[in-house]
mmJSON file of the N, C-alpha and C atoms, coordinates in Angstrom:
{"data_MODEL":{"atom_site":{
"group_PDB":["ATOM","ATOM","ATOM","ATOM","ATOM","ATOM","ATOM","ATOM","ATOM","ATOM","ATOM","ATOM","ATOM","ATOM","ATOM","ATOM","ATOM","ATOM","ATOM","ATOM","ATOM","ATOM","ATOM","ATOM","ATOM","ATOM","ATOM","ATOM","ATOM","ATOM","ATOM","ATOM","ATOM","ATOM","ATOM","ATOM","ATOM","ATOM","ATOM","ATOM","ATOM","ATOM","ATOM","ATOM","ATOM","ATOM","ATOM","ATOM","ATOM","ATOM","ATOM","ATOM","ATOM","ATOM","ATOM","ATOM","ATOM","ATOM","ATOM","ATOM","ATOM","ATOM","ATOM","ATOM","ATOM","ATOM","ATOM","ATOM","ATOM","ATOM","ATOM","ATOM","ATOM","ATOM","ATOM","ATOM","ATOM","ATOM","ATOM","ATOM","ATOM","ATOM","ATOM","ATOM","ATOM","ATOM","ATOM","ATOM","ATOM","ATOM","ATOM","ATOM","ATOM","ATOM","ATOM","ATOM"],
"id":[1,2,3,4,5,6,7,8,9,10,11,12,13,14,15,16,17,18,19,20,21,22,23,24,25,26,27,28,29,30,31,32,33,34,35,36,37,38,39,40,41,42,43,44,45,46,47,48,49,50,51,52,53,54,55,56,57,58,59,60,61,62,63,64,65,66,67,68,69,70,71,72,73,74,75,76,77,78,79,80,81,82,83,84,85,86,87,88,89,90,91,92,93,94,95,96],
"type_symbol":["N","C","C","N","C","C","N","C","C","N","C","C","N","C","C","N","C","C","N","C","C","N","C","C","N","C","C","N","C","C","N","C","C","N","C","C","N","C","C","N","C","C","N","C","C","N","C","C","N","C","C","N","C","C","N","C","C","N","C","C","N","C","C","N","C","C","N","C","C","N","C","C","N","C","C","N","C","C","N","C","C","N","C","C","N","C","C","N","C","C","N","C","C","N","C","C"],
"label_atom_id":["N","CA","C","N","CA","C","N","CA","C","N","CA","C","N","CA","C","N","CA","C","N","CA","C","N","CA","C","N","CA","C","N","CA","C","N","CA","C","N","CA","C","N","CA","C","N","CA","C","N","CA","C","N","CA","C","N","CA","C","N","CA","C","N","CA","C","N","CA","C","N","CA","C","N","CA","C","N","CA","C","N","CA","C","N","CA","C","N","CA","C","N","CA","C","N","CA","C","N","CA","C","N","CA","C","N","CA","C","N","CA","C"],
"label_alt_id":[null,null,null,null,null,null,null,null,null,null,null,null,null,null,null,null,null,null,null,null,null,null,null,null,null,null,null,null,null,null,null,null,null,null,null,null,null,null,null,null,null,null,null,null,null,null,null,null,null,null,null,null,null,null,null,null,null,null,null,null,null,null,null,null,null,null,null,null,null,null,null,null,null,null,null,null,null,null,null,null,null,null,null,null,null,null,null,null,null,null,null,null,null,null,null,null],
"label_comp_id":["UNK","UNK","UNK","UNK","UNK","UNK","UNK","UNK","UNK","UNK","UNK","UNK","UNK","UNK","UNK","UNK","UNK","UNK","UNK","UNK","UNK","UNK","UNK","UNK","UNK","UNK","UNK","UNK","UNK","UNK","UNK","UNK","UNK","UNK","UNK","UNK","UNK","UNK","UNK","UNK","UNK","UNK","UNK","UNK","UNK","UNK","UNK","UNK","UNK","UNK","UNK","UNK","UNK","UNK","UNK","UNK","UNK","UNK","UNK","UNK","UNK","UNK","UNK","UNK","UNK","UNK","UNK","UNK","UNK","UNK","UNK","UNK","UNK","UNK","UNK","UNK","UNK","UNK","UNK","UNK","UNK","UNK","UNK","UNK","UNK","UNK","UNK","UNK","UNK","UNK","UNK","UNK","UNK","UNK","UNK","UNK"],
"label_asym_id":["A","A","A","A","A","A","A","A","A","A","A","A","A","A","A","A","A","A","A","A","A","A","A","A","A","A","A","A","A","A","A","A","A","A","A","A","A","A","A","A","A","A","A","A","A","A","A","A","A","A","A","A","A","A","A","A","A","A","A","A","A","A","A","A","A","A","A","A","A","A","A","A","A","A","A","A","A","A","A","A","A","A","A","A","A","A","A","A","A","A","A","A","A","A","A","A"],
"label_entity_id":["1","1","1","1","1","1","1","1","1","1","1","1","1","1","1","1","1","1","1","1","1","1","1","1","1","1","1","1","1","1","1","1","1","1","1","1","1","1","1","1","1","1","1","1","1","1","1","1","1","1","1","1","1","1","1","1","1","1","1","1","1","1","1","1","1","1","1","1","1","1","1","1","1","1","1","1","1","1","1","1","1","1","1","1","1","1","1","1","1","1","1","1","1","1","1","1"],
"label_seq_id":[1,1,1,2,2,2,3,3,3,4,4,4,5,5,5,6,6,6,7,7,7,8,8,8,9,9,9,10,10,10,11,11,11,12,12,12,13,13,13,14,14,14,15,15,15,16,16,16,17,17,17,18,18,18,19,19,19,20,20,20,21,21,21,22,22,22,23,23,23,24,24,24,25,25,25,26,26,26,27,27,27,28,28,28,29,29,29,30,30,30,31,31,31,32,32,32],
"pdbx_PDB_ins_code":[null,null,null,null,null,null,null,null,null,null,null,null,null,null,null,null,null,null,null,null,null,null,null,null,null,null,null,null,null,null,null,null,null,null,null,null,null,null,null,null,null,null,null,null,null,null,null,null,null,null,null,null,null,null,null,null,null,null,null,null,null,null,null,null,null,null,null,null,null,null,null,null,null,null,null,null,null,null,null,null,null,null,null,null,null,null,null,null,null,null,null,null,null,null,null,null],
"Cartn_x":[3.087,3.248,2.361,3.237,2.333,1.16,1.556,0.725,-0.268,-1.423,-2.83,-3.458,-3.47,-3.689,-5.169,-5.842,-7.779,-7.81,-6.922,-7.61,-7.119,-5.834,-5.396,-6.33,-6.675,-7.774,-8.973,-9.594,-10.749,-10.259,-9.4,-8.852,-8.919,-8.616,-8.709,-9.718,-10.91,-11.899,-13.209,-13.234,-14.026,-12.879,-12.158,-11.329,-11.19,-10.529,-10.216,-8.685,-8.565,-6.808,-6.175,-4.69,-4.063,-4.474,-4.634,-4.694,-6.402,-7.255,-8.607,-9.259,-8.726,-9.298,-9.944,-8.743,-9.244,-10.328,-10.534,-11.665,-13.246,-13.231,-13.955,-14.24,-13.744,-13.838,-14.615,-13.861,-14.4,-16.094,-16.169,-17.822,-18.497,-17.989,-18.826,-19.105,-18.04,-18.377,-18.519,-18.504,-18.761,-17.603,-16.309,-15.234,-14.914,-14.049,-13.925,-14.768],
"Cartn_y":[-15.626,-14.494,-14.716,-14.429,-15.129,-13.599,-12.351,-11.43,-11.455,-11.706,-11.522,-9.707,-9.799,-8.446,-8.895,-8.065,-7.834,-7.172,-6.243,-5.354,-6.202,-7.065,-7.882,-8.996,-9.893,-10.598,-10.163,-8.826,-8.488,-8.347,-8.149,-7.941,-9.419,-10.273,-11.808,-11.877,-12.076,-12.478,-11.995,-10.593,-9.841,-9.232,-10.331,-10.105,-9.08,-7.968,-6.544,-6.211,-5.049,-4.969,-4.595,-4.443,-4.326,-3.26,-2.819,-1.247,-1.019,-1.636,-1.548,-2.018,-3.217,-3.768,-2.95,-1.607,-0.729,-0.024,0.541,1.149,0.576,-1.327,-1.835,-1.848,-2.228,-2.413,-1.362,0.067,1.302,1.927,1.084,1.194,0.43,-0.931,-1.362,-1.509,-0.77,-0.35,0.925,1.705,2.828,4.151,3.515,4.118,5.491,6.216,7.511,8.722],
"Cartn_z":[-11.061,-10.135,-8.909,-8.022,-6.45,-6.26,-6.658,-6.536,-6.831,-6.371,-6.732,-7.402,-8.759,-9.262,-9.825,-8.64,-9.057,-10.74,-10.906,-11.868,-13.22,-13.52,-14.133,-14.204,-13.451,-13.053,-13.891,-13.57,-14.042,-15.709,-15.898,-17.93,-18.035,-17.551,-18.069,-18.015,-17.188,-16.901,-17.929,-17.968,-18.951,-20.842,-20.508,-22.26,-22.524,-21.178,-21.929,-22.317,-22.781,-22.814,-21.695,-21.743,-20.545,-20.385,-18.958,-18.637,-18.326,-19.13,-19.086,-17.751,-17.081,-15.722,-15.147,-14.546,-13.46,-14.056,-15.105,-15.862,-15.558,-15.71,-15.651,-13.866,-13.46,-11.934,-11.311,-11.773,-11.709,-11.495,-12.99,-13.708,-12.956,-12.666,-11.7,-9.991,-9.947,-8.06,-7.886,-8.739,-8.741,-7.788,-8.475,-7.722,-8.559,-8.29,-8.653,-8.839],
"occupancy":[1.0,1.0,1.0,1.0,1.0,1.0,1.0,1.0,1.0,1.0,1.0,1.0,1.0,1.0,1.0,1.0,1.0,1.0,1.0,1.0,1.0,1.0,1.0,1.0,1.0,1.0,1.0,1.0,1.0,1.0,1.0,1.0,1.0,1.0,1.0,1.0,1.0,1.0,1.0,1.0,1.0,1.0,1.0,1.0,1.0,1.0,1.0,1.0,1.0,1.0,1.0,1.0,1.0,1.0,1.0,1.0,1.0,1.0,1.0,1.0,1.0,1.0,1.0,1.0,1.0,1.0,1.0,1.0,1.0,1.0,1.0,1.0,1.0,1.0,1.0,1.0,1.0,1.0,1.0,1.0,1.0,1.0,1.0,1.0,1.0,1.0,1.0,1.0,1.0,1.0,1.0,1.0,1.0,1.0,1.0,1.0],
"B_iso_or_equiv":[0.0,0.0,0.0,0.0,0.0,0.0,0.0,0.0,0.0,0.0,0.0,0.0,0.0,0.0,0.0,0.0,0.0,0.0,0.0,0.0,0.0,0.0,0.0,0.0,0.0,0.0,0.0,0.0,0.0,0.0,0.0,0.0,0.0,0.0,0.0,0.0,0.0,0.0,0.0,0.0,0.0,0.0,0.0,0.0,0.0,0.0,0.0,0.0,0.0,0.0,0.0,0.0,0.0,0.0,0.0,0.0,0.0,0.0,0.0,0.0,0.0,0.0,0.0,0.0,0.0,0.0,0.0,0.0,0.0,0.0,0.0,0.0,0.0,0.0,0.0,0.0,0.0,0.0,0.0,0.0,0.0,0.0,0.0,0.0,0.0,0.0,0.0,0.0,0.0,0.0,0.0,0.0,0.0,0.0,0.0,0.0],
"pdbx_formal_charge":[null,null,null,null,null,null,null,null,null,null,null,null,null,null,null,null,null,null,null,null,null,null,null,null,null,null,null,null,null,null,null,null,null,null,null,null,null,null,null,null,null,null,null,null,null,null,null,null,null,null,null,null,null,null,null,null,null,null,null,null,null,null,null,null,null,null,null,null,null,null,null,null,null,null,null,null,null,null,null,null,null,null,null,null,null,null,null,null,null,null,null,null,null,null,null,null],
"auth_seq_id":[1,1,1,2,2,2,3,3,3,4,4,4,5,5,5,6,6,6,7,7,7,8,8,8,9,9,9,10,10,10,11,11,11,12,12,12,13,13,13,14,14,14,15,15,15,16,16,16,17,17,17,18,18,18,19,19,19,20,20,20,21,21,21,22,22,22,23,23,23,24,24,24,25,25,25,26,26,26,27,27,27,28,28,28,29,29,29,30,30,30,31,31,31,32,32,32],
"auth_comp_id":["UNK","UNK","UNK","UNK","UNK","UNK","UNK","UNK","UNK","UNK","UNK","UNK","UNK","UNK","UNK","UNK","UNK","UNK","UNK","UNK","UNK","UNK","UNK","UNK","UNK","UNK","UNK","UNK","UNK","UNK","UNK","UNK","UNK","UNK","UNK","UNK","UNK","UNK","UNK","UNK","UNK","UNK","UNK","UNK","UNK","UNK","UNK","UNK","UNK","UNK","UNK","UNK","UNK","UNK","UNK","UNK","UNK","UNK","UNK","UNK","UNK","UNK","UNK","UNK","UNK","UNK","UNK","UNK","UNK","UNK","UNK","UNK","UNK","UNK","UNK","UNK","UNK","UNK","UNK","UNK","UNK","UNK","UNK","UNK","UNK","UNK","UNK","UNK","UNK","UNK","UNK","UNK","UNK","UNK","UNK","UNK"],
"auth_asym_id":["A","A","A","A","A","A","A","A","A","A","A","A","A","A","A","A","A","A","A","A","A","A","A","A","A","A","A","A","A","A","A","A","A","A","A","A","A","A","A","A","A","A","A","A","A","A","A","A","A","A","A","A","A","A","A","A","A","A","A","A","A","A","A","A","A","A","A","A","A","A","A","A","A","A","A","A","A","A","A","A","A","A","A","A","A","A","A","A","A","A","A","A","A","A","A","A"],
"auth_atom_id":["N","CA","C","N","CA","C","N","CA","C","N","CA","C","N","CA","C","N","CA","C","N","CA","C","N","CA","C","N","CA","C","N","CA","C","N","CA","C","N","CA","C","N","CA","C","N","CA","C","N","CA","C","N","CA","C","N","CA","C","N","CA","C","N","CA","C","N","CA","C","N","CA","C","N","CA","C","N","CA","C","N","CA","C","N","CA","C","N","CA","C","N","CA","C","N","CA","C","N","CA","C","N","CA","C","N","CA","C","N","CA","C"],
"pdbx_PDB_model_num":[1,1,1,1,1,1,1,1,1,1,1,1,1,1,1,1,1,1,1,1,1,1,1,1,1,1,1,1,1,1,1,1,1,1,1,1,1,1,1,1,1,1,1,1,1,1,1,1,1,1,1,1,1,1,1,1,1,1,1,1,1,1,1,1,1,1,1,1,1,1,1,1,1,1,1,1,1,1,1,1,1,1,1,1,1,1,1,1,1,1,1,1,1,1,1,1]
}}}
């Protein structure tokens, strides 16, 4: 997939499940 998906990315990267990325990303930039 030519789409670059950060929050997909971040679930590979830190071995979470689908759906979890944005959660993580979240926690650590301090979004929402």
């Amino acid at each position: 997939d030519a789409h670059y998906d950060p929050f997909s990315a971040c679930e590979l990267i830190e071995n979470l499940s689908q759906g979890q990325g944005i959660n993580r990303i979240k926690e650590i930039y301090g979004y929402g």
